[in-house]
PAKEFI-330212 format. One record per atom (N, C-alpha, C, O): x negated, y, z. Coordinates in steps of 0.001 Angstrom, whole numbers, plus 500000, padded with zeros to 6 digits. Example, Ala and Ser with C-alpha at 12.3 -4.5 7.8 and 13.67 -1.06 7.14 Angstrom:
! PAKEFI-330212
486810494310507800
487700495500507800
486800496700507800
485764496681508465
487150497750507080
486330498940507140
487100500030507870
486591501138508039
END
This chain:
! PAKEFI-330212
479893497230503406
481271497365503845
482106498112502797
483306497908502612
481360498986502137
482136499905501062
482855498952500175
484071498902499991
481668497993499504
482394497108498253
483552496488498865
484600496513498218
483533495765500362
484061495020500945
486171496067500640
487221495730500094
485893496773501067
487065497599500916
487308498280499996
488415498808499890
486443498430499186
486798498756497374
487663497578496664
488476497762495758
487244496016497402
487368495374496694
488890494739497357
489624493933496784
489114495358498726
490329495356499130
491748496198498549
492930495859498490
491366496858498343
491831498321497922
492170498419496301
493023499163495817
491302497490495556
491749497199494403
492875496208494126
493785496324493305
492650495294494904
493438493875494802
494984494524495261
496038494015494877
494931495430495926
496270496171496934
497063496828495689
498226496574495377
496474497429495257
496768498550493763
497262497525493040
498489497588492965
496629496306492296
496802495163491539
498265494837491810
499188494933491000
498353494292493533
499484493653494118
500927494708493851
502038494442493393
500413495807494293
501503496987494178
502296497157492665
503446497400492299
501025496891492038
501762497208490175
502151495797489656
502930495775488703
501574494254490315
502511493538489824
503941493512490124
504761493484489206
504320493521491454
505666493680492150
506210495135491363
507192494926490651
505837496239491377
506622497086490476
506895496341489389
508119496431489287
506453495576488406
506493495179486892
507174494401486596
507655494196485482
507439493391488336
508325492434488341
509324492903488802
509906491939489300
510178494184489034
511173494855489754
511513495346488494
512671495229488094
510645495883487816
510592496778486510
511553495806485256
512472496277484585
511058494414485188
511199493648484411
512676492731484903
513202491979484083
513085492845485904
514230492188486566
515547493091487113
516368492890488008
515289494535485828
516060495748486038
516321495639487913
517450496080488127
515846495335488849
515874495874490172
515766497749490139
514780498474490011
516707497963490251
516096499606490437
516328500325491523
515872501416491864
517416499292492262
517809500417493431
518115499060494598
517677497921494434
518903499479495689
518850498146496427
517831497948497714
516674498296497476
518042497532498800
517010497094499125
515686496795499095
514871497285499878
515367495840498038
514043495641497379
513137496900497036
511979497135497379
514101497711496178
513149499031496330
512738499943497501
511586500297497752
513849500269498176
513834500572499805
512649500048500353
511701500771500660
512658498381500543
510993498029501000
509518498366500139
508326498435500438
510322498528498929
508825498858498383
508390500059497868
507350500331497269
509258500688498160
508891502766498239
508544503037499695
508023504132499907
508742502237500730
508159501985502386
506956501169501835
506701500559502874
506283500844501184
505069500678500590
504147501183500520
503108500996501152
504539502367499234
503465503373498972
504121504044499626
503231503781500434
505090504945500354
504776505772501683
504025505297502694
503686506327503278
503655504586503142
503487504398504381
501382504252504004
500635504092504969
500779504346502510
500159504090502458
499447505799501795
498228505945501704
500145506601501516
500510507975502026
500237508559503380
499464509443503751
501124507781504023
501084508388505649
499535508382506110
498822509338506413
499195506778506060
498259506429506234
496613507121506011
495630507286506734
496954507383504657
495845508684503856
496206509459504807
495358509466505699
497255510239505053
497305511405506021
496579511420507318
495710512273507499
496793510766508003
496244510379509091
494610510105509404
493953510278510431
494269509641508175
493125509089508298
491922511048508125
491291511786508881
492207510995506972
491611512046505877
492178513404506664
491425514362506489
493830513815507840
494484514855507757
494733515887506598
494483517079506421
495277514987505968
495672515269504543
497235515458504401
497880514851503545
497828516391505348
499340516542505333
500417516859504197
501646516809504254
499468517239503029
500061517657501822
500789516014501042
501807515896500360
500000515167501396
500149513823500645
501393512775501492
501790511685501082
501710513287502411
502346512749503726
503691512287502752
504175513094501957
504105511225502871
505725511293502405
506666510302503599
506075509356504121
507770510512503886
508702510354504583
508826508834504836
509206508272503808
508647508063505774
507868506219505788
509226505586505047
509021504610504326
510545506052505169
511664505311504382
512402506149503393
513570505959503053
511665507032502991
512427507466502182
512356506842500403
511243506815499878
513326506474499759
513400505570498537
512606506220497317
512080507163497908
512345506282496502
511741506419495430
512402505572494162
512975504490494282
512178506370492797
512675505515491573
511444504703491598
510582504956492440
511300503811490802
510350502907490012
509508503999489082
508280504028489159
510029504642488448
509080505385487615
508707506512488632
507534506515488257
508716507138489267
508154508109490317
506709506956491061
505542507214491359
507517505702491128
506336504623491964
505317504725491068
504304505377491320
505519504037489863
504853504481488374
503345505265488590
502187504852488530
504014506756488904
503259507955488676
502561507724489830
501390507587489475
502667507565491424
501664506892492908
501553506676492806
500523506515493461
501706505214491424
500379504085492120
498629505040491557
497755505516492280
498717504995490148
497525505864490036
496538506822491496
495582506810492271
497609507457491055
496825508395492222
496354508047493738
495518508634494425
497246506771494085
497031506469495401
495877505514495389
495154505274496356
495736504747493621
494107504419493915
493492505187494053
492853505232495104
493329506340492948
492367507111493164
491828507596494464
490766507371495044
492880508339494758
492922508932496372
491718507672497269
490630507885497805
492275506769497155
491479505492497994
490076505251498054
489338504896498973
489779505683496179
488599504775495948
487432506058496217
486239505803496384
487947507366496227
487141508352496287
487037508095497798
485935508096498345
487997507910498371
487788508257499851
486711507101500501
485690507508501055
487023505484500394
485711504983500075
484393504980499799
483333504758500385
484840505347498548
482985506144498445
482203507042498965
481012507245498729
483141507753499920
482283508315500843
482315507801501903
481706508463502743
482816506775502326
482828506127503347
481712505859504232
481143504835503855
481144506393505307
480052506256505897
480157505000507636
481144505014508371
479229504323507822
479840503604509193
480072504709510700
480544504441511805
479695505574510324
480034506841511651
481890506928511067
482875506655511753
481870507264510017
483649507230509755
484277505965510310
485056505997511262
483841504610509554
484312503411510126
484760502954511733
485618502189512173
483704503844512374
484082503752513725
484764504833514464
485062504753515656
485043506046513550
485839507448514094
487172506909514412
487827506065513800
487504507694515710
488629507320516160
490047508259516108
490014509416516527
491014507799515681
492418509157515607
493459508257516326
493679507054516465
494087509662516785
494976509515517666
496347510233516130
496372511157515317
497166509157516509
498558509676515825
499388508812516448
499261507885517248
500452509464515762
502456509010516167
502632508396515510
502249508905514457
503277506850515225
503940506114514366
505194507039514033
505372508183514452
506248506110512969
507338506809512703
508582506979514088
509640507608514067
508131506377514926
509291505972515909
509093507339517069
509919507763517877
507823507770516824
507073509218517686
506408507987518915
506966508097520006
505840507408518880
504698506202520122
502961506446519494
502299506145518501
502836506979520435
501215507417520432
499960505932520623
499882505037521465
498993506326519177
498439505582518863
497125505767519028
496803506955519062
496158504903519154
494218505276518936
493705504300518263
493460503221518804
493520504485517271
492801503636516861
491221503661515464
491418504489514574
490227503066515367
489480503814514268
489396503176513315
489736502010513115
488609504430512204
489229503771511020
489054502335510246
489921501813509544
487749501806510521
487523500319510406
488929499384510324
489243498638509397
489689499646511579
490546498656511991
491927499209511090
492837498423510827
491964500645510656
493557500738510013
493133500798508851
494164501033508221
491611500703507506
491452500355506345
492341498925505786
493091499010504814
492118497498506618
492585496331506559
494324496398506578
495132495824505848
494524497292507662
495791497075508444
496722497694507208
497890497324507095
496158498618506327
497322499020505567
497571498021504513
498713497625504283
496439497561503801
496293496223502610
497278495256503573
498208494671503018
497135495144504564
497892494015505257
499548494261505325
500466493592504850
499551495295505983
501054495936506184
501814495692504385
502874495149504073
500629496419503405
501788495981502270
501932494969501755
502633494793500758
501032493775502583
501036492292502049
502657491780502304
503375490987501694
502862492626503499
503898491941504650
505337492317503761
506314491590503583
505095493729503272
506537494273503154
506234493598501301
507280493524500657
505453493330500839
505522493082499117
506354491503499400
507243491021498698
505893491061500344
506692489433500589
508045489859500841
508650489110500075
508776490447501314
509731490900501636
510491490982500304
511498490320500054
509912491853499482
510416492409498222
510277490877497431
511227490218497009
509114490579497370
509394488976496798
510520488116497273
510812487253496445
511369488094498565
512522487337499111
513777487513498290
514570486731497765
513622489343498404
515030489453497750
515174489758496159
516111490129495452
513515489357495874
514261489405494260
514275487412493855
514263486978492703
514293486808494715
514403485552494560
515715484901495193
516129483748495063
516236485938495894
517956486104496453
518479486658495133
519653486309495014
518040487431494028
518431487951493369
518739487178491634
519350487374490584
517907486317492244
518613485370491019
516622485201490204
516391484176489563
515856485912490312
514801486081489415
513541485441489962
513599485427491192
512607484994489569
510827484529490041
510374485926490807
510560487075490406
509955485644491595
508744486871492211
507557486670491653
507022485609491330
507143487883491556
505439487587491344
504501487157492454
504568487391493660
503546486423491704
502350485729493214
501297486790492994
500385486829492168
501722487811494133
500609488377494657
499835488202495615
499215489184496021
499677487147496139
498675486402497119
497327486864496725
496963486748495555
496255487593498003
495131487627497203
494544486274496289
494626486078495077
494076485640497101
493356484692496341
493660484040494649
492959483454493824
495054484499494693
495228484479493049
494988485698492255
495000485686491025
494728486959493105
494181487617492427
492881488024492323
492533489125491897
491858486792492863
490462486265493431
490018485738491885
489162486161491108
491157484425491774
491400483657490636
491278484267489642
490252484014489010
492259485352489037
492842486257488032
491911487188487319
491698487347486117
491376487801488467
491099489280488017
489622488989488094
489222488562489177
488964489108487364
487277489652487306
487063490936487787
487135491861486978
486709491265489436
486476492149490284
485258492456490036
484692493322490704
END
């Protein structure tokens, strides 16, 4: 299960720094588009928090970010990931936490089921960011896993 979500968790990082590069490269710097994709890596922040109770790492689920501040998270938020992984044991996989979404609505759920859910959640909002830089006049990048199945020698 470890590789299984190492190998999730990489492809996520991958997805995250192509869409920066293509925001990066299509002077996008502010706008919307970034808005959804600084609700990206926050929410994948939060997420660490919650999981780990790691309140120091917590950042605000909409609050905006430059591109170069994104820059400096993505690193660390692999890191953060891949260590936390590796210790990943199936007694964790099935530990259960109770938290508040951003709206304050009480949640249970364990960690098995919110490892996927965050790779997923930023599948959802990176498509998003792909809409409006294609409203914006420019190509999005294809971050679809399976092209980065294709791509990348994992």
């Amino acid at each position: 299960m470890k590789a299984y979500f190492k190998k999730l968790f990489t492809y996520n990082h991958w997805a995250n720094e192509t869409t920066l590069q293509t925001l990066k490269y299509n002077n996008i710097v502010d706008g919307e588009a970034v808005r959804i994709y600084s609700h990206v890596i926050n929410a994948q922040y939060i997420w660490f928090s919650r999981i780990t109770g790691n309140k120091e790492l917590h950042k605000p689920v909409w609050s905006v970010h430059s591109l170069e501040s994104i820059a400096d998270f993505l690193p660390q938020n692999l890191s953060l990931w891949m260590e936390y992984i590796d210790a990943l044991t199936d007694a964790e996989l099935e530990r259960s936490i109770n938290y508040s979404n951003s709206e304050g609505h009480q949640f249970e759920n364990v960690v098995g089921d919110m490892l996927p859910h965050l790779v997923n959640h930023a599948s959802y909002h990176r498509g998003q960011v792909a809409k409006l830089v294609r409203q914006a006049g420019f190509a999005p990048a294809n971050t679809d896993y399976i092209t980065w199945c294709r791509t990348v020698k994992y």
